[in-house]
C-alpha positions in Angstrom: -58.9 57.2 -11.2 -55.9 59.1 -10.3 -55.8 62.1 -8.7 -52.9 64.6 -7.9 -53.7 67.2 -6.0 -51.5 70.5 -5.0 -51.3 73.1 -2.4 -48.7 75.4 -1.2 -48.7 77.9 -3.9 -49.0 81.7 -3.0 -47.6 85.4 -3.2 -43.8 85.5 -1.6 -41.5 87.8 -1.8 -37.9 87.5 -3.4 -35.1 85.6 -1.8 -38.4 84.0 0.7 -39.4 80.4 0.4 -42.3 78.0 -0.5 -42.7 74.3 0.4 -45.6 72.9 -2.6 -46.8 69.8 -2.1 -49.0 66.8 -3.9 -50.8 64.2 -2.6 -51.6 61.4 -4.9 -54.5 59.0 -5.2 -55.8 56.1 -7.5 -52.1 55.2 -7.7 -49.9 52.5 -6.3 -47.4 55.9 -5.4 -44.1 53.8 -4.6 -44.2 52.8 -8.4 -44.4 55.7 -9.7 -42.0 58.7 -10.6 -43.1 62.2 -9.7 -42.3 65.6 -10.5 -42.6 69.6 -10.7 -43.4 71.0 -13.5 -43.9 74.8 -14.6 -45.5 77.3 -16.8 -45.1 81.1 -16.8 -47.4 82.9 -19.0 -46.5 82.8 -22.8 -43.6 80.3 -21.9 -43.5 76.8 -22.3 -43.7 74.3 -19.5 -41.0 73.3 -18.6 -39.7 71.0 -16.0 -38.4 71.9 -12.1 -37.5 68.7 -10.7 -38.2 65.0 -10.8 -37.5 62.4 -8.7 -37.6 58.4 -9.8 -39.3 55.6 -7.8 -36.1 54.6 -6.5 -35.1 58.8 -5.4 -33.1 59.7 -8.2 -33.6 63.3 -8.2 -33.2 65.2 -11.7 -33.4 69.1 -11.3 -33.7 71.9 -14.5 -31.0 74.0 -14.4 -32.7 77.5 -13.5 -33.5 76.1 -9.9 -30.4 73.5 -9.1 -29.3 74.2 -6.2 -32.2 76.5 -4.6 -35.3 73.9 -4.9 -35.3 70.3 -3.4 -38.0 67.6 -4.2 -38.6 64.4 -1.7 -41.8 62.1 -1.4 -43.4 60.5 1.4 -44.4 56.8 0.3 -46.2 56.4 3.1 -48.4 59.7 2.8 -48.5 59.5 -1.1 -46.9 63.1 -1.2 -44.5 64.3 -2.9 -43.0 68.0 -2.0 -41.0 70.8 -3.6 -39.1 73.2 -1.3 -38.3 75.9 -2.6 -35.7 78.6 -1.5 -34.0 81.7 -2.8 -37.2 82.2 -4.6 -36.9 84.9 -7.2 -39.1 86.5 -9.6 -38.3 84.5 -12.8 -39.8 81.5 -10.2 -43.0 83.2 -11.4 -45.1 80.6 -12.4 -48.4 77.9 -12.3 -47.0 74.2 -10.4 -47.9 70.9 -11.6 -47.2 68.0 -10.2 -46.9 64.5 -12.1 -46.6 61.2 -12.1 -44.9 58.9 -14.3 -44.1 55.5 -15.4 -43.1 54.1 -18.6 -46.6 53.8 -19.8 -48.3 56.7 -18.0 -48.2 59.9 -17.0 -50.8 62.3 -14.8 -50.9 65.6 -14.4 -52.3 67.7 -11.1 -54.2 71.2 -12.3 -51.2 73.3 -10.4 -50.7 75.8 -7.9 -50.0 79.3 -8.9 -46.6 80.3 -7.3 -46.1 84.0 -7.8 -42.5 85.8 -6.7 -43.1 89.4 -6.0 -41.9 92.6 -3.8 
């Protein structure tokens, strides 16, 4: 079955960075989309950054310009750097991977943003 694993996550302090990343199995990985998702306490999820199977990249607006997502086809990973980190960034990671017909979810990395 598939799998997406995450690591990376820890305490940083404001304006420090974080690289996350995911590796995937179970999956043929160049097919699918993947992305960062994530969820602060009593918020919403809500999305960081995706990027299709071809490398379009998509980013929510809270974190254009300061986080950057890429994948590895060849290591089934897919990677969120992230820079400028602030508190706000506060929040559980998930990874996911998408195509038109399905979508898996990773159980997350907490990131948390803190002097």
């Amino acid at each position: 079955q598939v799998q997406l694993v995450e690591s990376g996550g820890g305490l940083v302090q404001p304006g420090g960075s974080l690289r996350l990343s995911c590796v995937a199995s179970g999956m043929i990985f160049s097919l699918y989309g993947m992305g960062w998702y994530r969820q602060a306490p009593g918020k919403e999820r809500e999305l960081v950054a995706t990027m299709s199977s071809r490398g379009r990249t998509n980013y929510g607006n809270s974190v254009n310009g300061r986080f950057t997502i890429s994948r590895d086809n060849a290591k089934n990973t897919v990677y969120l750097q992230m820079n400028s980190l602030k508190p706000e960034d506060t929040a559980v990671y998930y990874c996911n991977s998408y195509t038109v017909n399905y979508n898996y979810w990773g159980h997350g990395t907490q990131v948390t943003v803190s002097s």
